[in-house]
C-alpha positions, 0 to 999 in steps of 0.5 A: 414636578418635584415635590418643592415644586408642588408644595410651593404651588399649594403655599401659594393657594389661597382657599378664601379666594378659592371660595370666593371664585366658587361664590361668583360663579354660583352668583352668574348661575343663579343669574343666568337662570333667572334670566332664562326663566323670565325669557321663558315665559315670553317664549311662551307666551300666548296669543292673548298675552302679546300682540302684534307683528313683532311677536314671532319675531321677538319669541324667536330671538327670545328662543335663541338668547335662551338656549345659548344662556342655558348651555352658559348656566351648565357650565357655570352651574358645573364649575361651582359644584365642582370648586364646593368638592374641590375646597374640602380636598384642597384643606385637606392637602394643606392639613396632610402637608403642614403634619407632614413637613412638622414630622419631617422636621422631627425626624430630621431632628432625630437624624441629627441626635441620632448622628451625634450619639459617642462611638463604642471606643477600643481599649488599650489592648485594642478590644471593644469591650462589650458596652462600648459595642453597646453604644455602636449597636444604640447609635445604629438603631436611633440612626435606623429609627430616624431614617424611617421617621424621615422616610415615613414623613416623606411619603406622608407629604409626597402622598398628601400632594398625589391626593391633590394633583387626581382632586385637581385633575378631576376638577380640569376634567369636569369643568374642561372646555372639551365637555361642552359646546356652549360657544364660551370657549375660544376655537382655533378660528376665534384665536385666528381672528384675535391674532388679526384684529390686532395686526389690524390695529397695529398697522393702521395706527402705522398707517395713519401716522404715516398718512399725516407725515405724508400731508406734510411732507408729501412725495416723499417715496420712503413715507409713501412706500410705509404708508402703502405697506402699511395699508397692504397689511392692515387690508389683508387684516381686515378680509381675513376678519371679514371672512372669519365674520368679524371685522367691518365690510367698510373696512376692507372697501376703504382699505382696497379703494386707499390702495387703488388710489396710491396705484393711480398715483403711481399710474399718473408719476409714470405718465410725467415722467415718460413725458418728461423722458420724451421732452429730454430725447426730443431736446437732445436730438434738437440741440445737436441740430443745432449745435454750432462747431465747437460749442456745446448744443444750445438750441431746442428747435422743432418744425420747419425751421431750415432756411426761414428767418428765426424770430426771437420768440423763436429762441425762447424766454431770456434770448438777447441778440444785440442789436435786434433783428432777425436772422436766418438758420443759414447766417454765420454769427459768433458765439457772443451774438446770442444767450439762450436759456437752459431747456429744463428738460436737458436737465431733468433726471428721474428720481426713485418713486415708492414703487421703484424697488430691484425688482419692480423696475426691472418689470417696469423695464420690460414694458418699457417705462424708465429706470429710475437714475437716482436711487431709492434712498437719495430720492429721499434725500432730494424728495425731503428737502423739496418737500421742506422747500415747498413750504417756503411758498405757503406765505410768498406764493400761495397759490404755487404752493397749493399747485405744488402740493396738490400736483404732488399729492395728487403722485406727482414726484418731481412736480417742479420739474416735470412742470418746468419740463412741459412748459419748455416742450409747449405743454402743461400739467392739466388741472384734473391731476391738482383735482385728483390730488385734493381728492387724495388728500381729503380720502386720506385726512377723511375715511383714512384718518378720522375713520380709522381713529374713531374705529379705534377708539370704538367712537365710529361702529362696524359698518357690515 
């Protein structure tokens, strides 16, 4: 470091703060060894003094609080004696420094008159005559002089700071955290664990805005895969925190049974949607039994139908024969004789779940589940605007809108769709997937949120 930037570091230190720092740190000592006498006399302390089951008990946390605040008095102790060497080395510096600097600026001074002194100028023969010599030889020495007044000046201030810098070095020295093993310096492991619990923090505060957005908005796979990330993070947090000794056992149970959850959830969208798959194959197969020449497969016709009459109920909801009757597989009728509603499966297409990345799918492949045929991000697009559409039923038709968002809640994507499906295929969606899905969300508006809210705000304490 160049001697400006010494100086600069010494202006701006302050002895007054210096000497107070010194003082608190006498203050915590003297505290200290107060406290460590007073635990003193309970360690030891007779029979007839304290009686009672709890006394070992007590003598030994007494022992143990004493012999850790004894090794916190020696280093407080040793930092305020080495601040009372250090405050008079420190004075001195800026003594040496300000005589230094006020000698270098005569000596500048000097430099500038010695310059500015007449140079011995020739006569018309072009000879210096002798006082004229006299004047280059006066102007050589005061320049001369000067210089080693500027000098001198220098190395009085550059020595004044390398008196500082070994008083300075032995104070760090002294009071280095390397000279005592007192459990107030921060090791690698304490630094690690700092470095989590504020990863930790942070993504669950990021989780539990995402958790809210997904109580809202639910199914919507671009919220769900933030949340799970989100939780991934904050889990592994968490265990590296509770096995460094921090952290809260809790914590990492919520944290792994939250996950296991959102597995269960992408367990319960697979089934449906491989039903749903199903439903769809079984239509078409069906509808091109059925197809009648020149016309489009209309029909979705199971059991042993060929050659009995076909009832209507047999055509499903919405079909209209004019006239009425029944007729048989084996009759001609034209295209005008019957309407036959949609099957919802023939329509139904698989949209990208939360887990459905490149990868993924391509494992999922191999276990023969299906390839999302919508993208990730326009599922999004489609999952919001059914998740905005679900609303719409909050006030009309309550007890649909509860079905939809506990079905969805509960890791049915698609809800209307796969619940058309099963319809259509004579099925349903069984009522322990809306129970599962109210079981969701009171986890995640319970532990995930008021838990995790009141652990960050220090309202709720580490449970270990």
């Amino acid at each position: 470091m160049s001697d400006d930037a010494r100086l600069g570091t010494l202006n701006k230190a302050s002895v007054d703060r210096i000497q107070q720092a010194q003082r608190d740190y006498q203050n915590i000592a003297t505290t200290l060894n107060d406290t460590i006498a007073k635990l003193a006399k309970i360690v030891e302390a007779g029979a007839e003094s304290l009686q009672g089951a709890y006394v070992e008990p007590l003598k030994k946390d007494a022992q143990s609080i004493k012999d850790d605040l004894s090794k916190a008095a020696v280093r407080y102790d040793d930092c305020a004696s080495e601040i009372s060497k250090y405050i008079p080395e420190l004075e001195e510096a800026k003594r040496e420094t300000a005589a230094a600097l006020s000698a270098e600026e005569s000596a500048k001074s000097a430099v500038s008159s010695a310059n500015a002194r007449p140079d011995g100028q020739k006569g018309p023969d072009g000879v210096l005559p002798p006082e004229e010599q006299q004047k280059d030889t006066d102007k050589q020495r005061a320049q001369e002089e000067a210089g080693s007044q500027l000098t001198a000046a220098k190395n009085k201030l550059t020595a004044a700071l390398d008196a500082l810098d070994v008083a300075g070095k032995r104070l760090g020295d002294a009071v280095s955290a390397r000279r005592y093993d007192d459990g107030l310096t921060d090791t690698w492991k304490d630094k690690v664990n700092a470095f989590f619990a504020e990863i930790s923090k942070i993504f669950a505060i990021i989780g539990m805005v995402l958790a809210v957005l997904c109580l809202i908005f639910p199914g919507v796979n671009l919220l769900i895969l933030g949340t799970v990330v989100a939780g991934v993070i904050t889990l592994i947090a968490d265990s590296v925190l509770l096995a460094g000794g921090e952290g809260s056992v809790l914590d990492v149970v919520l944290g792994a049974v939250g996950l296991g959850l959102a597995g269960v959830g992408a367990a319960i969208s697979l089934f449906g949607k491989n039903l749903a798959n199903s439903a769809r194959t079984l239509n078409n197969i069906t509808g091109e039994m059925n197809a009648v020449p020149g016309r489009p497969p209309r029909l979705n016709l199971t059991g042993d139908w060929n050659g009995r009459p076909i009832q209507l109920d047999d055509l499903g909801p919405g079909a209209v024969r004019p006239g009425g009757g029944n007729v048989t597989v084996t009759q001609q009728f034209g295209p005008g004789d019957f309407h036959v509603p949609t099957n919802p499966a023939s329509g139904w297409q698989n949209t990208s779940d939360w887990f459905n990345l490149p990868g993924i799918n391509n494992l999922l492949g191999r276990f023969g589940q299906i390839t999302p045929e919508i993208g990730f991000f326009q599922s999004t697009v489609i999952q919001s605007r059914a998740a905005f559409g679900m609303w719409g039923n909050l006030f009309r038709n309550p007890g649909q809108f509860a079905r939809e968002w506990s079905g969805v809640i509960g890791g049915m994507d698609g809800f209307r769709g796969l619940s058309s499906v099963m319809n259509a295929v004579g099925g349903s969606i069984s009522p322990y997937w809306f129970v599962f899905g109210g079981f969701n969300a009171l986890f995640t508006f319970g532990p995930g949120l008021i838990y995790s809210g009141g652990r960050l705000e220090e309202w709720i304490p580490d449970v270990n």
